[in-house]
VEXLOTI-593663 format. One record per residue: residue in one letter; chain; x, y, z of N, C-alpha, C in turn. Coordinates in steps of 0.2 Angstrom, whole numbers, plus 5000, padded with zeros to 4 digits. Example, Ala and Ser with C-alpha at 12.3 -4.5 7.8 and 13.67 -1.06 7.14 Angstrom:
VEXLOTI-593663
- A | A | 5066 | 4972 | 5039 | 5062 | 4978 | 5039 | 5066 | 4984 | 5039
- S | A | 5064 | 4989 | 5035 | 5068 | 4995 | 5036 | 5064 | 5000 | 5039
END
This chain:
VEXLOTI-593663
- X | A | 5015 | 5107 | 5027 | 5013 | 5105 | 5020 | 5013 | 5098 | 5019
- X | A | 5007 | 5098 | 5015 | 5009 | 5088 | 5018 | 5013 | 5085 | 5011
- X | A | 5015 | 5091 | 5006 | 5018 | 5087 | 4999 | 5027 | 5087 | 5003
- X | A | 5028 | 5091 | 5007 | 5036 | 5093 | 5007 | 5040 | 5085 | 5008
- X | A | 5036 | 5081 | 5012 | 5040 | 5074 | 5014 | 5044 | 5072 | 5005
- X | A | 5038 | 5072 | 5002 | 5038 | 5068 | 4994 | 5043 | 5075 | 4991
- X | A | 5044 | 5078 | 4991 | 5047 | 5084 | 4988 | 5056 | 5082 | 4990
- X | A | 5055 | 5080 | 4998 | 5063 | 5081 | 5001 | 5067 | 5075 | 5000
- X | A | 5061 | 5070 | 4996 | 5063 | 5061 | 4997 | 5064 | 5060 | 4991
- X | A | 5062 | 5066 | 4985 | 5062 | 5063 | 4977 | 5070 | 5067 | 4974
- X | A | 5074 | 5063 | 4974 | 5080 | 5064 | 4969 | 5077 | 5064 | 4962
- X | A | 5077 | 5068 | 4959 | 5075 | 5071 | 4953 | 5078 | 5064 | 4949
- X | A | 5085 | 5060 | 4949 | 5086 | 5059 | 4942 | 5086 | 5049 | 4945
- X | A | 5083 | 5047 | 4952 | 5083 | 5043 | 4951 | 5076 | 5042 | 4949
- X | A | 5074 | 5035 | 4946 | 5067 | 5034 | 4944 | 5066 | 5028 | 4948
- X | A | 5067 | 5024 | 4953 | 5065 | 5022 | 4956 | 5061 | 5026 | 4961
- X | A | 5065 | 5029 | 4965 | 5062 | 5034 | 4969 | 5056 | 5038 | 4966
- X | A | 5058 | 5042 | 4961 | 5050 | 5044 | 4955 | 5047 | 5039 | 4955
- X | A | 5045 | 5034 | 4954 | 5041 | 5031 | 4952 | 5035 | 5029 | 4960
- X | A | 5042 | 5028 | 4967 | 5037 | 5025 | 4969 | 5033 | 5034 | 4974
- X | A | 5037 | 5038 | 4973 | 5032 | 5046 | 4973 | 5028 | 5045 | 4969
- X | A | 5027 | 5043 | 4963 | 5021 | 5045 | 4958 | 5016 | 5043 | 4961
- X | A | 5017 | 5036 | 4964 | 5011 | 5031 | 4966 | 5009 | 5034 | 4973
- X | A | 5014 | 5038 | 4977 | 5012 | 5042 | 4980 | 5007 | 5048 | 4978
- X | A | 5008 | 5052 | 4975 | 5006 | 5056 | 4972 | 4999 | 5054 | 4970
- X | A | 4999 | 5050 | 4966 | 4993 | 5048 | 4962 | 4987 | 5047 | 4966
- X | A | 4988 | 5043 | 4973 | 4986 | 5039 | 4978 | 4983 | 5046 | 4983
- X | A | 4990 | 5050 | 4984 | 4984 | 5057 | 4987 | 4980 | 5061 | 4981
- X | A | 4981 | 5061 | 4977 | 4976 | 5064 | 4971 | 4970 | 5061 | 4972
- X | A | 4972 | 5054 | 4974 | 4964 | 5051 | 4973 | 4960 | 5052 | 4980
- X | A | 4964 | 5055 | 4983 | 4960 | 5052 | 4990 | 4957 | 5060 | 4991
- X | A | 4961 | 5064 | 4989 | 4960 | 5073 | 4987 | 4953 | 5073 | 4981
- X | A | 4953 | 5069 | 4977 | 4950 | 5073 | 4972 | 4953 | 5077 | 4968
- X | A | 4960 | 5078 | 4966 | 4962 | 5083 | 4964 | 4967 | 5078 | 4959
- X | A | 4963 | 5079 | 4953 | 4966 | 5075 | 4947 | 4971 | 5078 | 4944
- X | A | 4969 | 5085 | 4946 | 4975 | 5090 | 4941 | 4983 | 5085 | 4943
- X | A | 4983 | 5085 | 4950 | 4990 | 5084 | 4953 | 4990 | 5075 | 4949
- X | A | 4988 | 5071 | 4949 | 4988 | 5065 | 4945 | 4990 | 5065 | 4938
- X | A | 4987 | 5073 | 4934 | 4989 | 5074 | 4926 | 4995 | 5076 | 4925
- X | A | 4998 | 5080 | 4931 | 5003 | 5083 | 4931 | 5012 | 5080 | 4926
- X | A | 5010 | 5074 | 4928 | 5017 | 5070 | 4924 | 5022 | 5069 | 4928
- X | A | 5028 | 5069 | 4923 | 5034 | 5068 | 4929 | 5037 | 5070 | 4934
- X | A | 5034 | 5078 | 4932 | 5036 | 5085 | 4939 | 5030 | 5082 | 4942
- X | A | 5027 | 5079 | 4945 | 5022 | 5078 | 4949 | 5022 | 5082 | 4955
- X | A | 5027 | 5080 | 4957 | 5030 | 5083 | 4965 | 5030 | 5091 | 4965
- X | A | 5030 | 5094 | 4959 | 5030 | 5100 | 4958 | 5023 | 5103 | 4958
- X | A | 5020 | 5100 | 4957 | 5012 | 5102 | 4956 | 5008 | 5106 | 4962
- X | A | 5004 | 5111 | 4961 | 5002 | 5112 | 4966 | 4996 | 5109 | 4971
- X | A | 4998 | 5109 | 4978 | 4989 | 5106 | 4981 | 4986 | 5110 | 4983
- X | A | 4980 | 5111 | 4977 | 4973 | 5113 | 4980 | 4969 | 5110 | 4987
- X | A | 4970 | 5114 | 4991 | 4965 | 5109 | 4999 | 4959 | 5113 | 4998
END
């Protein structure tokens, strides 16, 4: 699964680490097409990926 890396590397309460996931996240959302995972919010990492 290709989210599990960002899932095992995000500490929930630091927000450096979120922040630089989200950029992650947003960046596969855009390259997917899959905006749902980009609206998602702070659980970003939680979202599911549609392939």
């Amino acid at each position: 699964m290709v989210k599990a890396g960002f899932m095992q590397r995000l500490p929930a309460m630091d927000d450096s680490h979120l922040l630089v996931g989200m950029i992650g996240e947003v960046d596969l959302a855009i390259r997917l097409g899959n905006t749902g995972v980009a609206q998602y919010g702070g659980r970003i990492c939680s979202a599911p990926l549609n392939l």
